[in-house]
PDB file of N, H, CA, C and O in Angstrom:
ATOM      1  N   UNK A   1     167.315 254.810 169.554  1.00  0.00           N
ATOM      2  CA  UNK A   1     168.111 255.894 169.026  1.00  0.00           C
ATOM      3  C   UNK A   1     167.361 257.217 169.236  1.00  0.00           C
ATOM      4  O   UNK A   1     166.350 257.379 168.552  1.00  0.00           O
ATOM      5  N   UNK A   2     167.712 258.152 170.062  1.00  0.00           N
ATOM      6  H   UNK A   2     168.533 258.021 170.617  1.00  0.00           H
ATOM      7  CA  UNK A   2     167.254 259.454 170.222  1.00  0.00           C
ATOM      8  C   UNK A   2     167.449 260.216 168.905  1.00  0.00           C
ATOM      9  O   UNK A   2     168.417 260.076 168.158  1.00  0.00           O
ATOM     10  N   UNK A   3     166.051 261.324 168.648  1.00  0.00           N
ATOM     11  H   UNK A   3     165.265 261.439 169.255  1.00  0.00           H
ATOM     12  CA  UNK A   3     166.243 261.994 167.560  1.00  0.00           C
ATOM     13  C   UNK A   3     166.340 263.279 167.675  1.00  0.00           C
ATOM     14  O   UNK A   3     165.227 263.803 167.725  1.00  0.00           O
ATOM     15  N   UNK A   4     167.346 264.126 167.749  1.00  0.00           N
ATOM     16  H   UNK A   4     168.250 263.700 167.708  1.00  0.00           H
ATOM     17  CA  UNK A   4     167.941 265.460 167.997  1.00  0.00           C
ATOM     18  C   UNK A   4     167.189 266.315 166.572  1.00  0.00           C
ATOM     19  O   UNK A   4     167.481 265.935 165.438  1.00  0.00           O
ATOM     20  N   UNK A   5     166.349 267.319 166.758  1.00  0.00           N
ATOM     21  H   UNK A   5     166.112 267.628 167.679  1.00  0.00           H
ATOM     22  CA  UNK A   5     166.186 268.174 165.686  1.00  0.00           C
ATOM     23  C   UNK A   5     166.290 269.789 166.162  1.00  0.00           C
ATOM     24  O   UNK A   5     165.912 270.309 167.212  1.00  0.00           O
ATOM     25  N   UNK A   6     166.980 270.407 164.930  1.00  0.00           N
ATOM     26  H   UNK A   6     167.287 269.984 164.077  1.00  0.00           H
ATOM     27  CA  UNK A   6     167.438 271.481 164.955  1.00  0.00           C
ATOM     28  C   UNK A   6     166.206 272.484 165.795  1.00  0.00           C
ATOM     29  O   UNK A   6     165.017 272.179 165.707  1.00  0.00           O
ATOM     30  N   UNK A   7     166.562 273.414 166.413  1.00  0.00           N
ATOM     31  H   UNK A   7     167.528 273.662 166.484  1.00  0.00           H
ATOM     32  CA  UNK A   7     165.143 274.374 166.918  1.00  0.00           C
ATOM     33  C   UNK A   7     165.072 275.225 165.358  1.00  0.00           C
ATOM     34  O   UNK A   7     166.063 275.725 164.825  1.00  0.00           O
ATOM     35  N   UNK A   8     163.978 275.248 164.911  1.00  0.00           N
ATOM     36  H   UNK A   8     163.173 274.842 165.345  1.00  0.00           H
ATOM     37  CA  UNK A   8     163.775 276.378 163.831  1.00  0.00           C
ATOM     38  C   UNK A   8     164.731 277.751 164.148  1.00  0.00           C
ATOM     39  O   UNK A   8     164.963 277.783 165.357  1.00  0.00           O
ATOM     40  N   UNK A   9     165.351 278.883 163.438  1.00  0.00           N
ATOM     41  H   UNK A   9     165.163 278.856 162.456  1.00  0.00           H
ATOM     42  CA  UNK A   9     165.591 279.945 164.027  1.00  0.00           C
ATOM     43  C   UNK A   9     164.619 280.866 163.864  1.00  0.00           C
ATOM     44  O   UNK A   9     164.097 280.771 162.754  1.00  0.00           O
ATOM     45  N   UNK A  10     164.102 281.864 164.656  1.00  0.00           N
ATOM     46  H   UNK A  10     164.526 281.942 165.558  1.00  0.00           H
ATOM     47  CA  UNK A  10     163.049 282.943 164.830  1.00  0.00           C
ATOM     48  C   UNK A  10     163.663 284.006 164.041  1.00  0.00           C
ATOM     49  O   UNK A  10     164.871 284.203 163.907  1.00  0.00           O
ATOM     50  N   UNK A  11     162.868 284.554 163.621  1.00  0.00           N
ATOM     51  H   UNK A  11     161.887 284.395 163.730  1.00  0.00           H
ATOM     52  CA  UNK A  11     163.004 285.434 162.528  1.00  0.00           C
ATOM     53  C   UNK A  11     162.700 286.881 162.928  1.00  0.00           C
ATOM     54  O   UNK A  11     161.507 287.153 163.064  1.00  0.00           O
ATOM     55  N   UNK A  12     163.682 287.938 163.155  1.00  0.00           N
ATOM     56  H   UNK A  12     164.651 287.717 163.044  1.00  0.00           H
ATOM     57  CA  UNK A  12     163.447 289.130 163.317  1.00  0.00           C
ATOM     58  C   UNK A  12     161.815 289.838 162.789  1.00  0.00           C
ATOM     59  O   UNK A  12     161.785 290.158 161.601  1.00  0.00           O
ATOM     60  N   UNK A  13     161.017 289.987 163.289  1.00  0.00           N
ATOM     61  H   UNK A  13     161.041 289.727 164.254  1.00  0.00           H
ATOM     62  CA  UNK A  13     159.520 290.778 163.563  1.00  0.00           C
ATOM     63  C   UNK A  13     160.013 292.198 162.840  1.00  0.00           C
ATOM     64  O   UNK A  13     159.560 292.813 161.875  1.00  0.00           O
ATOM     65  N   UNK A  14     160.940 292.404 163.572  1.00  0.00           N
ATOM     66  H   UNK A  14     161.309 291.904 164.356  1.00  0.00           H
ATOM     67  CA  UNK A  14     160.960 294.136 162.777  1.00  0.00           C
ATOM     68  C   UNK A  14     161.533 294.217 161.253  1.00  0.00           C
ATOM     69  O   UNK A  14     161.251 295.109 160.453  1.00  0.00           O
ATOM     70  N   UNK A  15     162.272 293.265 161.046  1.00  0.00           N
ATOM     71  H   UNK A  15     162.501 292.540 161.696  1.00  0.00           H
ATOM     72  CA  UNK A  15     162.630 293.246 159.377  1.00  0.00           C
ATOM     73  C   UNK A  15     161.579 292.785 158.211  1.00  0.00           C
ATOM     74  O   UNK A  15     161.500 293.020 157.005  1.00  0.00           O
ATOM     75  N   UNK A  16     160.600 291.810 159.392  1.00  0.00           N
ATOM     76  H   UNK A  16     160.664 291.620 160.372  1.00  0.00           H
ATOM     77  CA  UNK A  16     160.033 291.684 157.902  1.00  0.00           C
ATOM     78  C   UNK A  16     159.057 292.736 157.850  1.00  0.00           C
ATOM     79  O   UNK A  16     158.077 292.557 157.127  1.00  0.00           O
ATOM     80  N   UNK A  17     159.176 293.887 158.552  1.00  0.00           N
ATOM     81  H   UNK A  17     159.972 294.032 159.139  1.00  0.00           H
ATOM     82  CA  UNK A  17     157.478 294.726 158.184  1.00  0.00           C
ATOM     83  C   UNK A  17     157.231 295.733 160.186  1.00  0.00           C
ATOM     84  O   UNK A  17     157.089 296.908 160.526  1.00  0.00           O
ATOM     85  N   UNK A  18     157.286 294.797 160.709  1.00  0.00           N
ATOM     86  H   UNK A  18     157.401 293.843 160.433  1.00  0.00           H
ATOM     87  CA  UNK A  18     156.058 295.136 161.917  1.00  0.00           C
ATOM     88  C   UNK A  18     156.923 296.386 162.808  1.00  0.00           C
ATOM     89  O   UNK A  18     158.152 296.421 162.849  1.00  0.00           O
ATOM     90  N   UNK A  19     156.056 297.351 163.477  1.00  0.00           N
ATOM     91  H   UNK A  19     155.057 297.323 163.444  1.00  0.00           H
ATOM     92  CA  UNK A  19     157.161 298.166 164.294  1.00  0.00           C
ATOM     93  C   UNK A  19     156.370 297.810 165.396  1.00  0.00           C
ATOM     94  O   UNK A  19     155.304 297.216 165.561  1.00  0.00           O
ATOM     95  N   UNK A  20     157.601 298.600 166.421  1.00  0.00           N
ATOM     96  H   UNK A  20     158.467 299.082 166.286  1.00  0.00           H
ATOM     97  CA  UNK A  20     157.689 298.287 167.770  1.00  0.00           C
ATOM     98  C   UNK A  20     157.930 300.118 168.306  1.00  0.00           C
ATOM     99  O   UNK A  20     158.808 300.977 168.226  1.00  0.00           O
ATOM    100  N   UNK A  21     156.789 300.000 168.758  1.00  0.00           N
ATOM    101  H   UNK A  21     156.075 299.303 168.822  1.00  0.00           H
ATOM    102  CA  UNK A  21     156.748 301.987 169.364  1.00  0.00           C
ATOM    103  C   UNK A  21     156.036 302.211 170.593  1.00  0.00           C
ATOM    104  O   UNK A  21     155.077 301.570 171.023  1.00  0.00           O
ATOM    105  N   UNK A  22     156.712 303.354 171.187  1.00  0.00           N
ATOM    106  H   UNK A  22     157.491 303.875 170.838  1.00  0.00           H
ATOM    107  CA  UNK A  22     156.535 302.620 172.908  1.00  0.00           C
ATOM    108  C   UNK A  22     155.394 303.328 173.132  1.00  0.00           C
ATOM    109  O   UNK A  22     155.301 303.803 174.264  1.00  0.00           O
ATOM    110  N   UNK A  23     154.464 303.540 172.346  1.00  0.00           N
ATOM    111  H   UNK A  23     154.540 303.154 171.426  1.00  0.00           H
ATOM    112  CA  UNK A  23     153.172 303.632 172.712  1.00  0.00           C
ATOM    113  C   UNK A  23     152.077 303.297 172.574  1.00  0.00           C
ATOM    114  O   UNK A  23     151.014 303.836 172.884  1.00  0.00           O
ATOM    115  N   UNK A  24     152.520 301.559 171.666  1.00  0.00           N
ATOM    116  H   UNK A  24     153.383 301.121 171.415  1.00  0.00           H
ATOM    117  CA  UNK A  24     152.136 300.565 171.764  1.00  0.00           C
ATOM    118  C   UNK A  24     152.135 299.383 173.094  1.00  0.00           C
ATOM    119  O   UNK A  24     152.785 298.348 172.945  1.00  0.00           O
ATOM    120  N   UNK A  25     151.719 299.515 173.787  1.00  0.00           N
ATOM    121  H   UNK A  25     151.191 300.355 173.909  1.00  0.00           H
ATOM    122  CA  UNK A  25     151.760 299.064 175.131  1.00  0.00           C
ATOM    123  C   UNK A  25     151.880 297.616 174.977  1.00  0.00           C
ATOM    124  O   UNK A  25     152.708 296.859 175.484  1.00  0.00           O
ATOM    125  N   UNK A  26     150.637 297.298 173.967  1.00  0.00           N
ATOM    126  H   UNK A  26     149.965 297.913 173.555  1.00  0.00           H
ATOM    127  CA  UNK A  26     150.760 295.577 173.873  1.00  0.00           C
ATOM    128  C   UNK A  26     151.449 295.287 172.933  1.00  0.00           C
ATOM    129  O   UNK A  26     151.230 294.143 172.534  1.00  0.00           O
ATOM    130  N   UNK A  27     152.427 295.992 172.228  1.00  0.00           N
ATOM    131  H   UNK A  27     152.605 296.921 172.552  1.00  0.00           H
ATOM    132  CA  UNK A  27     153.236 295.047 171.304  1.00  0.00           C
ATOM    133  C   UNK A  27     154.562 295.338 172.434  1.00  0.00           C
ATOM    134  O   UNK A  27     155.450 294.492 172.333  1.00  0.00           O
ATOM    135  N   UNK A  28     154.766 296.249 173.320  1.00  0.00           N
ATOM    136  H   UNK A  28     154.045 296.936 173.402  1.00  0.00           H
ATOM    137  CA  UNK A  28     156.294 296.470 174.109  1.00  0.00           C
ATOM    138  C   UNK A  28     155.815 295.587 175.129  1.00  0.00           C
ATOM    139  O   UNK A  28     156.788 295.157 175.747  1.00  0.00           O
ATOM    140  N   UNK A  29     154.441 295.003 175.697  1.00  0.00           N
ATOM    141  H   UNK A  29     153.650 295.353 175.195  1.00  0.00           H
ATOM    142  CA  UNK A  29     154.979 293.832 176.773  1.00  0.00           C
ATOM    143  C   UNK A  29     154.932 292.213 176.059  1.00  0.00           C
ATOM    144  O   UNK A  29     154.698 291.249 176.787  1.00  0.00           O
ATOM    145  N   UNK A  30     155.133 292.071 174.852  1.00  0.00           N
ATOM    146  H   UNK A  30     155.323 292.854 174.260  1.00  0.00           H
ATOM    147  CA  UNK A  30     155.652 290.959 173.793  1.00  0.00           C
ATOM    148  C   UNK A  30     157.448 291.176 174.682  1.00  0.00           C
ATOM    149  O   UNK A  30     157.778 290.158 175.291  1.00  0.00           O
ATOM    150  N   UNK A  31     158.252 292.091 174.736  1.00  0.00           N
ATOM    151  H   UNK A  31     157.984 292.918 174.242  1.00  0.00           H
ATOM    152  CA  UNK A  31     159.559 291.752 174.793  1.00  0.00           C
ATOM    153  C   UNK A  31     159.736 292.161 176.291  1.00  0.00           C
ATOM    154  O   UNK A  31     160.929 292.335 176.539  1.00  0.00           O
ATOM    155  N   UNK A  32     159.114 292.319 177.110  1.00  0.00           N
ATOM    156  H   UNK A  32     158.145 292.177 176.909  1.00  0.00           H
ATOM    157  CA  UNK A  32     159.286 292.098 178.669  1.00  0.00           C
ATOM    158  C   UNK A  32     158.989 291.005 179.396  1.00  0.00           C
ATOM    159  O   UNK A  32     158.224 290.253 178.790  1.00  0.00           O
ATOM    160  N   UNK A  33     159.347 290.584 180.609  1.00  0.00           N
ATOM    161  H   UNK A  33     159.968 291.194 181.101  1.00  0.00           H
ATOM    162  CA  UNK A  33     159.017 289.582 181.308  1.00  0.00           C
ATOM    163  C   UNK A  33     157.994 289.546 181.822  1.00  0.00           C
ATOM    164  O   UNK A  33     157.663 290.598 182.367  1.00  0.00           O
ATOM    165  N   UNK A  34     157.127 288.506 181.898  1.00  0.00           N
ATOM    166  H   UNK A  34     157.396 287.650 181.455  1.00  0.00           H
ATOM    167  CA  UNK A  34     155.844 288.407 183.035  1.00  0.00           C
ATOM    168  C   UNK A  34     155.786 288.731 184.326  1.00  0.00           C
ATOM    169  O   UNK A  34     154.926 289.381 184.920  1.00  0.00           O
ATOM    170  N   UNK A  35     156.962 288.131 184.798  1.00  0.00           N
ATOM    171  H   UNK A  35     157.662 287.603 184.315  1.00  0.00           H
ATOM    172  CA  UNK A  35     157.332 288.039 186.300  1.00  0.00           C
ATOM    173  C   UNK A  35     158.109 289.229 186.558  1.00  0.00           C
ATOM    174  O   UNK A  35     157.623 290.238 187.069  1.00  0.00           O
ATOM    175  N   UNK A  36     158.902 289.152 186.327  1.00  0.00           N
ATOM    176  H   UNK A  36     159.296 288.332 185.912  1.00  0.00           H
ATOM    177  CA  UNK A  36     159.596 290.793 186.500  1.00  0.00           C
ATOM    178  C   UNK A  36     159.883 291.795 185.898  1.00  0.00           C
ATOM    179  O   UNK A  36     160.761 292.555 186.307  1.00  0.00           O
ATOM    180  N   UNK A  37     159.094 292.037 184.630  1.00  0.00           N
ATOM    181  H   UNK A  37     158.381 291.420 184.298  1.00  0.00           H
ATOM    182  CA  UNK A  37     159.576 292.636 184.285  1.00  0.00           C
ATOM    183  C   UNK A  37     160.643 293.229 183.096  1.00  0.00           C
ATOM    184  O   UNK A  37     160.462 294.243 182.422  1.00  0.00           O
ATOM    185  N   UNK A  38     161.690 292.396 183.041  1.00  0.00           N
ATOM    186  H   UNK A  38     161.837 291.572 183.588  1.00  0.00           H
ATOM    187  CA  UNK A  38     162.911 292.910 182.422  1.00  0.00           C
ATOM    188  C   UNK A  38     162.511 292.568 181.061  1.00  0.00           C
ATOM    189  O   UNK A  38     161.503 291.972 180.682  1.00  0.00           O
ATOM    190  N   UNK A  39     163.464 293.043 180.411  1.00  0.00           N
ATOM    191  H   UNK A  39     164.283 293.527 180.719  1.00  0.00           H
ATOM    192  CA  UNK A  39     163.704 292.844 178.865  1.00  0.00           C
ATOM    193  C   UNK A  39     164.308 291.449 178.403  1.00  0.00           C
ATOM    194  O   UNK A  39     165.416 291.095 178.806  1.00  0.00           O
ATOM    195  N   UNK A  40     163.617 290.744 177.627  1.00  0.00           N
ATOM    196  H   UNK A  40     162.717 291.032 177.300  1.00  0.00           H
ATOM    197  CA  UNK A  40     163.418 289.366 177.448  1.00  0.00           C
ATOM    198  C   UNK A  40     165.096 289.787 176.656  1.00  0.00           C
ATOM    199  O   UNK A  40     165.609 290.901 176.556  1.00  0.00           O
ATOM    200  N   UNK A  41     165.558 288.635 176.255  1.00  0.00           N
ATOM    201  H   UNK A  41     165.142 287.730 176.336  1.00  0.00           H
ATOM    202  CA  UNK A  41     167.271 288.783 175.519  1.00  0.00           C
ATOM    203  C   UNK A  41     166.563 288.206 173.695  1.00  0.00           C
ATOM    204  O   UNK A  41     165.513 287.741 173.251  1.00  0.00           O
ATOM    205  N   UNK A  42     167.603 288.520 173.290  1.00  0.00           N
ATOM    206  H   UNK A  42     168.456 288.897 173.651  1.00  0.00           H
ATOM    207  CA  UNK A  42     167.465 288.146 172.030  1.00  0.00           C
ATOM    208  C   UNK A  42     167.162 286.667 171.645  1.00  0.00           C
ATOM    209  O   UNK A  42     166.496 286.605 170.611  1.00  0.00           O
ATOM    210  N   UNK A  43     167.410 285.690 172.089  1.00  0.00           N
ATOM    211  H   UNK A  43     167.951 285.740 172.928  1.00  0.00           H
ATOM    212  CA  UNK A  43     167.811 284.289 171.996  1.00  0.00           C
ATOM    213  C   UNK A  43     165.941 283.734 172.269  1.00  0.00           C
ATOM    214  O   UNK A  43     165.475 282.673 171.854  1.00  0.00           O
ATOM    215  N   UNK A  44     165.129 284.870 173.110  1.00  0.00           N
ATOM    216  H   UNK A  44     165.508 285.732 173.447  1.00  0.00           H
ATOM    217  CA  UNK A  44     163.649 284.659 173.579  1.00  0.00           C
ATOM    218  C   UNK A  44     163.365 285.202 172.573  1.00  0.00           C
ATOM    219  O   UNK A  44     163.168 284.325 171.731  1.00  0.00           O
ATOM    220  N   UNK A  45     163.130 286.841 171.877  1.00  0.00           N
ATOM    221  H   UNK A  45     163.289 287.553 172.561  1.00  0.00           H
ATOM    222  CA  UNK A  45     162.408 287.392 171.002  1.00  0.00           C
ATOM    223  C   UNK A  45     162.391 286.696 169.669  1.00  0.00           C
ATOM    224  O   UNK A  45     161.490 286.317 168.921  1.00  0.00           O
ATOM    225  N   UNK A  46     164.170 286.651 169.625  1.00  0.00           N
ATOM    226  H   UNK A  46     164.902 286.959 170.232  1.00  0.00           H
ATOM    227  CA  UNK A  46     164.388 286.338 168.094  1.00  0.00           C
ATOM    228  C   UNK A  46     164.592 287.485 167.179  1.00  0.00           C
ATOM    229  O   UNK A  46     164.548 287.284 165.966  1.00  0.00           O
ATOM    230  N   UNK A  47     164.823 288.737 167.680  1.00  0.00           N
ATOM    231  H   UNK A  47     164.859 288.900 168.666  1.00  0.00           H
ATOM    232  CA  UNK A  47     165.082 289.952 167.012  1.00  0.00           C
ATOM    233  C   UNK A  47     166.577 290.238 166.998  1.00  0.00           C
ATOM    234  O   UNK A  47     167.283 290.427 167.989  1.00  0.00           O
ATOM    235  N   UNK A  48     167.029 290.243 165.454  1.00  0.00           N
ATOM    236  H   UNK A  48     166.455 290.090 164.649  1.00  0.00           H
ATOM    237  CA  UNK A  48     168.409 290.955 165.214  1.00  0.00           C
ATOM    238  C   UNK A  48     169.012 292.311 166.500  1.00  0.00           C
ATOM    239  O   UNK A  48     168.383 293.085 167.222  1.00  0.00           O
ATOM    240  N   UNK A  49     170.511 292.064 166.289  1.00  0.00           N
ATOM    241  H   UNK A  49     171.023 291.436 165.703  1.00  0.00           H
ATOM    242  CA  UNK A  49     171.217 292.814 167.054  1.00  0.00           C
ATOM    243  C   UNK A  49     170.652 294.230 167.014  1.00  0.00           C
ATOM    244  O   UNK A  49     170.356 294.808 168.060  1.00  0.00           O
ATOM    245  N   UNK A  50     170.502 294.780 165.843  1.00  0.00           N
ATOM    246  H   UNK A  50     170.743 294.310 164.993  1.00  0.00           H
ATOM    247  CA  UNK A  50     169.778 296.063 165.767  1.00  0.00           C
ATOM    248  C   UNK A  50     168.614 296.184 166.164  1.00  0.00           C
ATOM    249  O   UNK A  50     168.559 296.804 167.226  1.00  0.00           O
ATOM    250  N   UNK A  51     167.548 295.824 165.728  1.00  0.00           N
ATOM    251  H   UNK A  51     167.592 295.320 164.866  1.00  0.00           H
ATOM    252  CA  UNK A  51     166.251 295.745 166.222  1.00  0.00           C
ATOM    253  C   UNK A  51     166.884 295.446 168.020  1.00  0.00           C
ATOM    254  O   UNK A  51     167.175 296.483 168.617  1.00  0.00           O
ATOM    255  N   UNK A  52     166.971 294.831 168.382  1.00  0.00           N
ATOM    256  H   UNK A  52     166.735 293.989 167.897  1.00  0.00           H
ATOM    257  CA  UNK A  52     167.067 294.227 169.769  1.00  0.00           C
ATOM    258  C   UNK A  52     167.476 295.657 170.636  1.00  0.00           C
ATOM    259  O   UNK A  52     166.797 295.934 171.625  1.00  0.00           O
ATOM    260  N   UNK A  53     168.421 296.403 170.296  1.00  0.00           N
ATOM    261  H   UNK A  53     168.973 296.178 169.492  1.00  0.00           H
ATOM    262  CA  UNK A  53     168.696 297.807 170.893  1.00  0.00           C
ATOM    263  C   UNK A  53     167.226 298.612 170.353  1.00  0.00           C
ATOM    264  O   UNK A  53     166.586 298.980 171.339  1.00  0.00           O
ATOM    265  N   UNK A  54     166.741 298.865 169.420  1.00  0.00           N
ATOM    266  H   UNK A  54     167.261 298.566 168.620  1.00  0.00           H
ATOM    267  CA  UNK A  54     165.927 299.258 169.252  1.00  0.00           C
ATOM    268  C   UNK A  54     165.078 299.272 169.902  1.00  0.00           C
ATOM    269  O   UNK A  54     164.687 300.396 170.219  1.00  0.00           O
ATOM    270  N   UNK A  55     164.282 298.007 170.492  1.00  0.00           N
ATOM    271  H   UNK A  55     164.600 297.094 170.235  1.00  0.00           H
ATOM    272  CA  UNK A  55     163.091 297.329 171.327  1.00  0.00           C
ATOM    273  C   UNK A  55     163.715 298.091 172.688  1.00  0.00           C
ATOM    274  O   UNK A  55     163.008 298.911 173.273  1.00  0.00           O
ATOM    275  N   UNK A  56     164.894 297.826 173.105  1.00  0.00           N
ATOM    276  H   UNK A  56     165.468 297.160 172.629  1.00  0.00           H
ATOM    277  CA  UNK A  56     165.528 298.340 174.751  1.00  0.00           C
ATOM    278  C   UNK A  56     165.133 299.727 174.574  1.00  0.00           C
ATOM    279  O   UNK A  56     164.333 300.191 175.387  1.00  0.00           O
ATOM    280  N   UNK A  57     165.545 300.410 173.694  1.00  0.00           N
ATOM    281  H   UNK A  57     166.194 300.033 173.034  1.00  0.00           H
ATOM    282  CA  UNK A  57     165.123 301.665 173.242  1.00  0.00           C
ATOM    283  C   UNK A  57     164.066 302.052 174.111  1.00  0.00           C
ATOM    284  O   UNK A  57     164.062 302.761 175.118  1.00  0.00           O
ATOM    285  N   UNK A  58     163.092 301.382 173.454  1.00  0.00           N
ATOM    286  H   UNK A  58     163.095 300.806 172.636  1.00  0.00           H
ATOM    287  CA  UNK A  58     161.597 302.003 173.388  1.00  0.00           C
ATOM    288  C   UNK A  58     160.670 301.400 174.944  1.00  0.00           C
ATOM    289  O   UNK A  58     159.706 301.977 175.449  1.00  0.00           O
ATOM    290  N   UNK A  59     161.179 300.389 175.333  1.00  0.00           N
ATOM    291  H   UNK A  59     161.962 299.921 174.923  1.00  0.00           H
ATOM    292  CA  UNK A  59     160.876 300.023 176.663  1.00  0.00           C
ATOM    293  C   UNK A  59     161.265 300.717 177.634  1.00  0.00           C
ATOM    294  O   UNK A  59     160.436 301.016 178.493  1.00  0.00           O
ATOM    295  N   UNK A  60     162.210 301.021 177.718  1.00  0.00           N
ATOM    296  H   UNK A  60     162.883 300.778 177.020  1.00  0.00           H
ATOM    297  CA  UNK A  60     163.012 302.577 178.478  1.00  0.00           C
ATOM    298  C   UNK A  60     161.940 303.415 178.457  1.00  0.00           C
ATOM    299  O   UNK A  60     161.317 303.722 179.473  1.00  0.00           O
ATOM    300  N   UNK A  61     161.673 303.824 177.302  1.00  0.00           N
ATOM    301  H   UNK A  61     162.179 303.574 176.476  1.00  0.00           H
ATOM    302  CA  UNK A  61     160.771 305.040 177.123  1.00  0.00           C
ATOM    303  C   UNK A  61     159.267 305.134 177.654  1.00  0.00           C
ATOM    304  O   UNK A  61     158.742 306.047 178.292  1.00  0.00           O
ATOM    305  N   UNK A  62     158.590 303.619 177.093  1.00  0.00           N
ATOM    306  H   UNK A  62     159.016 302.878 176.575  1.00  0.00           H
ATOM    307  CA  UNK A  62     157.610 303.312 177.968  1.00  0.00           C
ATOM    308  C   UNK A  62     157.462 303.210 179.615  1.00  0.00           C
ATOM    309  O   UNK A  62     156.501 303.504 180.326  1.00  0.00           O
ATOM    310  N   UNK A  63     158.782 302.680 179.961  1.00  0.00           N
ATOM    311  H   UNK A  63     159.562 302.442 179.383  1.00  0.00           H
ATOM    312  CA  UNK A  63     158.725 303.059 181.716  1.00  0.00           C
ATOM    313  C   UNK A  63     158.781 304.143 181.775  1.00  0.00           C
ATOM    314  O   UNK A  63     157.820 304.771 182.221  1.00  0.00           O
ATOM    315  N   UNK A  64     160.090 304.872 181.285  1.00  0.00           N
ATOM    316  H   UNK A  64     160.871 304.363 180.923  1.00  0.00           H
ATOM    317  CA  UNK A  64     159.851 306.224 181.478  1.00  0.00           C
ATOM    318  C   UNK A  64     158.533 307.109 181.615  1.00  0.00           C
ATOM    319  O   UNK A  64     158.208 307.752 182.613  1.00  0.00           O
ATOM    320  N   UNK A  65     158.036 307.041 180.751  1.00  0.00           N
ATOM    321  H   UNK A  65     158.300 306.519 179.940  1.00  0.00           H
ATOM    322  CA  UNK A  65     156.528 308.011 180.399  1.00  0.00           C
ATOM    323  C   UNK A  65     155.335 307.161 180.965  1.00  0.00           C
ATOM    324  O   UNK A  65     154.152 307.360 180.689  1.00  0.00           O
ATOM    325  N   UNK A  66     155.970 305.881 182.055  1.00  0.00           N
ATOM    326  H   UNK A  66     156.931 305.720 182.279  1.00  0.00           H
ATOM    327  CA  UNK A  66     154.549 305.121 183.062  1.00  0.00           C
ATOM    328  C   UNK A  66     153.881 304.946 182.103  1.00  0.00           C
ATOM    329  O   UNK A  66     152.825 305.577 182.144  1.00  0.00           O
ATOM    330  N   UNK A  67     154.132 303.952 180.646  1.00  0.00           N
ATOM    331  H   UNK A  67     154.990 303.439 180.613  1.00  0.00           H
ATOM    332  CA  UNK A  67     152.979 303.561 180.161  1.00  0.00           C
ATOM    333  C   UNK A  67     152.900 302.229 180.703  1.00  0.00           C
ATOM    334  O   UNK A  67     151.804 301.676 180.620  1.00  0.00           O
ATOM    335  N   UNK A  68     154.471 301.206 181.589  1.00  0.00           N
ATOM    336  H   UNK A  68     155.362 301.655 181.655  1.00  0.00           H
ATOM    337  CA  UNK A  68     154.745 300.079 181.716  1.00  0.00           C
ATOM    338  C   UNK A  68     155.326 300.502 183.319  1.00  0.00           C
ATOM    339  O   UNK A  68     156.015 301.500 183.529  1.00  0.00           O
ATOM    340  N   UNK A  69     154.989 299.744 184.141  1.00  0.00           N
ATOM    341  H   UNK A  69     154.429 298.934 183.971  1.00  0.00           H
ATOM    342  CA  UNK A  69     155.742 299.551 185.150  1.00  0.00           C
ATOM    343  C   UNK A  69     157.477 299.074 184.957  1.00  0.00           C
ATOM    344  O   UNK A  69     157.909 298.563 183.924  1.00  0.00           O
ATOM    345  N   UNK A  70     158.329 299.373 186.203  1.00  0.00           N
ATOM    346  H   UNK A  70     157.978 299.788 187.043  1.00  0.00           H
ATOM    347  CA  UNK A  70     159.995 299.361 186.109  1.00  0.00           C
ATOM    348  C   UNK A  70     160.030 297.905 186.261  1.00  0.00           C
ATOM    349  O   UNK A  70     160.610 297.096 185.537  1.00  0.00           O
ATOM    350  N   UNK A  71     159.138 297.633 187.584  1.00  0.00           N
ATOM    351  H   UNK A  71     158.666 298.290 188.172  1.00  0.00           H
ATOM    352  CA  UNK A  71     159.415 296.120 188.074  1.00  0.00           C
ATOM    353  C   UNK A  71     157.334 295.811 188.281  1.00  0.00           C
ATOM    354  O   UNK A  71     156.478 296.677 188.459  1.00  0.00           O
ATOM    355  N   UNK A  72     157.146 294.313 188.162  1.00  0.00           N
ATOM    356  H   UNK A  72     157.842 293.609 188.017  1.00  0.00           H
ATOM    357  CA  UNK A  72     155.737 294.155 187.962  1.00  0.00           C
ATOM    358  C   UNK A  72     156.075 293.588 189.934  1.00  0.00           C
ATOM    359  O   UNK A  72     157.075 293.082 190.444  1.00  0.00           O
ATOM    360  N   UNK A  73     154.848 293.951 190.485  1.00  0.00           N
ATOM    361  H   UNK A  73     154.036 294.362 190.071  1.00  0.00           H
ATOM    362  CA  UNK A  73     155.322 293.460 191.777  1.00  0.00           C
ATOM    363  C   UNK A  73     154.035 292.148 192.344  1.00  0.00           C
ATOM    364  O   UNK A  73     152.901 292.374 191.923  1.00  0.00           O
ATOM    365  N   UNK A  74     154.161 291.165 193.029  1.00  0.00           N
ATOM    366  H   UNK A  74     155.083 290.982 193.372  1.00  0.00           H
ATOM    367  CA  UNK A  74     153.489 289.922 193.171  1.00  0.00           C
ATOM    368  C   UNK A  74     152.936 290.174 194.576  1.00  0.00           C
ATOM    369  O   UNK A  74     152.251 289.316 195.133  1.00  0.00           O
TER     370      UNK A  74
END
């Protein structure tokens, strides 16, 4: 008999306390990809709908102002 267990759900980071500011370099590549780059989705972070625009927010901003590369290149 196979035993199916629920995945825990991840718990929004920014509600309970922690911020996310794009000049924090190592907490904004927590929600980017290794490989390329992009902005990890909610379902990876685990950050509420709000927070989650929030984080896009501020990653924008960090490419913008070259604290993060657009695309990481191999």
């Amino acid at each position: 008999m196979a035993a199916f267990y629920r995945k825990k759900k991840k718990v929004c980071q920014m509600c309970t306390g922690k911020e996310v500011d794009y000049k924090d370099v190592e907490i904004i590549k927590k929600y980017i990809s290794a490989d390329k780059g992009k902005i990890l989705p909610r379902r990876a972070t685990g950050a509420c709908a709000k927070h989650q625009r929030h984080i896009a927010k501020e990653v924008k901003k960090a490419r913008f102002m070259a604290l993060i590369p657009y695309v990481n290149k191999q």
